[in-house]
C-alpha positions in Angstrom: 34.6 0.7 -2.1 31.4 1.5 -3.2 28.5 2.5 -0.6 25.9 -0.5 0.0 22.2 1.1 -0.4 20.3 -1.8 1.3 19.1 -0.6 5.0 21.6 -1.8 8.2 21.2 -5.4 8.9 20.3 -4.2 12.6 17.2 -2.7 11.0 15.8 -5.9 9.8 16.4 -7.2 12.5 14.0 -5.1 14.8 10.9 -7.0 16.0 8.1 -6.7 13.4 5.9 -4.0 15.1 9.0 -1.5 15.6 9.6 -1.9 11.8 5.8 -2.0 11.1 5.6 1.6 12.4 8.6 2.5 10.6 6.7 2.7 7.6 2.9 4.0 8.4 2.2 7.9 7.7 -0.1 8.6 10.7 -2.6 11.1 11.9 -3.9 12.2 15.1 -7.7 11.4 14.1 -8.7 8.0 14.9 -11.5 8.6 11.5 -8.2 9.2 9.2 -6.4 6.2 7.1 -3.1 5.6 8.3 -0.9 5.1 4.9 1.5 2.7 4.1 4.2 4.5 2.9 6.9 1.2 2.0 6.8 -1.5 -0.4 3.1 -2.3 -2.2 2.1 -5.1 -4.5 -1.4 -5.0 -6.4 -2.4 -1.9 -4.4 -1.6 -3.5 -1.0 1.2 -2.5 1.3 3.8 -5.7 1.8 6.3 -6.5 4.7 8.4 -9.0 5.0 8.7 -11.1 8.0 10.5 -14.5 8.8 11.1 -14.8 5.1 7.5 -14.0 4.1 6.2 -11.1 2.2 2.6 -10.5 4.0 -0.1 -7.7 3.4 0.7 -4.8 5.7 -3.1 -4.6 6.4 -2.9 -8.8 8.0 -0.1 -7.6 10.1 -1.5 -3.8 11.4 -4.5 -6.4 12.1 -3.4 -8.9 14.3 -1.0 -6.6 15.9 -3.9 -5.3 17.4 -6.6 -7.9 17.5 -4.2 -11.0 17.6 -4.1 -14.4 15.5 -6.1 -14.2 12.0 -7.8 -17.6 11.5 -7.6 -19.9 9.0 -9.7 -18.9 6.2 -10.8 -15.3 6.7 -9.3 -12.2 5.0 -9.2 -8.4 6.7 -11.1 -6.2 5.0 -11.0 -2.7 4.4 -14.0 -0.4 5.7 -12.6 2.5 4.3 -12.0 1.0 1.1 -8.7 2.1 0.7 -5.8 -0.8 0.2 -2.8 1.7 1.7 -4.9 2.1 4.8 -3.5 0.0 8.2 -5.4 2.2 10.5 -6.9 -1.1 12.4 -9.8 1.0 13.0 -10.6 0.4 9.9 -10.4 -3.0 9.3 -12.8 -6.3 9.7 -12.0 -9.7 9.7 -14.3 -11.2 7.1 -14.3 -13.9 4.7 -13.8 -13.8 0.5 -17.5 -14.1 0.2 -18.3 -11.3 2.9 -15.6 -9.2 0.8 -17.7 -9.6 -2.6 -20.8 -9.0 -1.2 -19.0 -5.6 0.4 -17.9 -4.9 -3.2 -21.1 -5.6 -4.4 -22.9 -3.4 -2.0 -20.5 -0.7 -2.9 -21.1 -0.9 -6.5 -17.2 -1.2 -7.0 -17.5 -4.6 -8.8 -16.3 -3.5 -12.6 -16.7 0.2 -12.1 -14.1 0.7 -14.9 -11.5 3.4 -13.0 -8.8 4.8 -14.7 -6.2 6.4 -13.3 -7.0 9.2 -11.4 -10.6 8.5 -11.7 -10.1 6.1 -9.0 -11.3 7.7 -5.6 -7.9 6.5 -3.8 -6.0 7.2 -6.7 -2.5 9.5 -5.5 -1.0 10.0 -8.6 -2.6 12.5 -11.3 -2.1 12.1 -15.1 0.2 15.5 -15.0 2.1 13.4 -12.1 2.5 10.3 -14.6 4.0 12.7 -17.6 6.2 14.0 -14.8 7.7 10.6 -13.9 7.9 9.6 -17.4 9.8 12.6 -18.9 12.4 13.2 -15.2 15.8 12.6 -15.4 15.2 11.8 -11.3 15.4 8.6 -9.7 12.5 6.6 -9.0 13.3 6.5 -5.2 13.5 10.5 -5.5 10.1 10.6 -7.2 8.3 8.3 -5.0 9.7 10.6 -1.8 8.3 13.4 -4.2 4.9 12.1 -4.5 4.3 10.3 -1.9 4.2 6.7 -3.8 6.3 3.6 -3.6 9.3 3.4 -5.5 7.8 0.0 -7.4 4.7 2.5 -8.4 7.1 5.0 -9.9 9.1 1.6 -12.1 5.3 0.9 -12.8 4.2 3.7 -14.1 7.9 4.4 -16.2 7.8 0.9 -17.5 3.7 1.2 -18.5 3.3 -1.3 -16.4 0.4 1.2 -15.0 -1.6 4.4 -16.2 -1.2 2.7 -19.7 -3.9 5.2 -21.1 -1.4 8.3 -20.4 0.8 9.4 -23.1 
């Protein structure tokens, strides 16, 4: 019988802070971003919970600070969309989140690749992933990405500008 790779049902079971923590690369210094190290989507880490697939930021948020009203987003001080280090997040609204990107000067900056500030990966890391025989869940270990960054960046998905 083959070997099933999907995580102990007792696991997912676990209340949602236990599991939370499962997956958050932390540091000693308070000033530090505390990576998301599981599943991302558009840059953000994800969890699932009762069903739902929330941003890993909304939950390290009101973990701490409580219930996230209707209508307002958390926003990242430290710019960086891995980061659940709830010191560095805000409750805001969309418009106080443009006007922060705006301030910033990160509206339509034009990044590519690693010339994004947060960026993890490097172009020689992208040739890498694109030319090893290793799996994707072996890479990401590796490197320090999610296994869906590592599909990304194999199916061109991302860092389309690498050859």
């Amino acid at each position: 019988m083959a070997k099933s790779k999907r995580k102990p049902r007792r696991f997912q079971l676990l209340p949602i802070a236990e599991r939370f923590l499962g997956y958050v690369q932390r540091t000693d210094d308070v000033d530090s971003c505390w990576l998301w190290t599981a599943s991302m989507r558009g840059g953000y880490g994800r969890i699932k919970h009762h069903g739902r697939d929330i941003g890993a930021h909304r939950v390290a948020w009101a973990l701490t600070y409580g219930t996230i009203p209707d209508g307002f987003s958390i926003l990242h001080r430290c710019d960086n969309r891995r980061c659940v280090n709830p010191a560095h997040l805000v409750l805001g609204t969309q418009r106080d989140n443009i006007q922060d990107m705006i301030a910033k000067d990160r509206l339509g900056r034009g990044f590519r690749g690693g010339q994004y500030p947060h960026a993890i990966l490097t172009s020689e890391d992208v040739r890498e992933i694109r030319r090893s025989p290793d799996t994707g869940r072996a890479l990401a270990k590796r490197l320090g990405v999610s296994p869906s960054t590592i599909s990304d960046v194999r199916r061109r998905r991302h860092w389309t500008h690498v050859t």
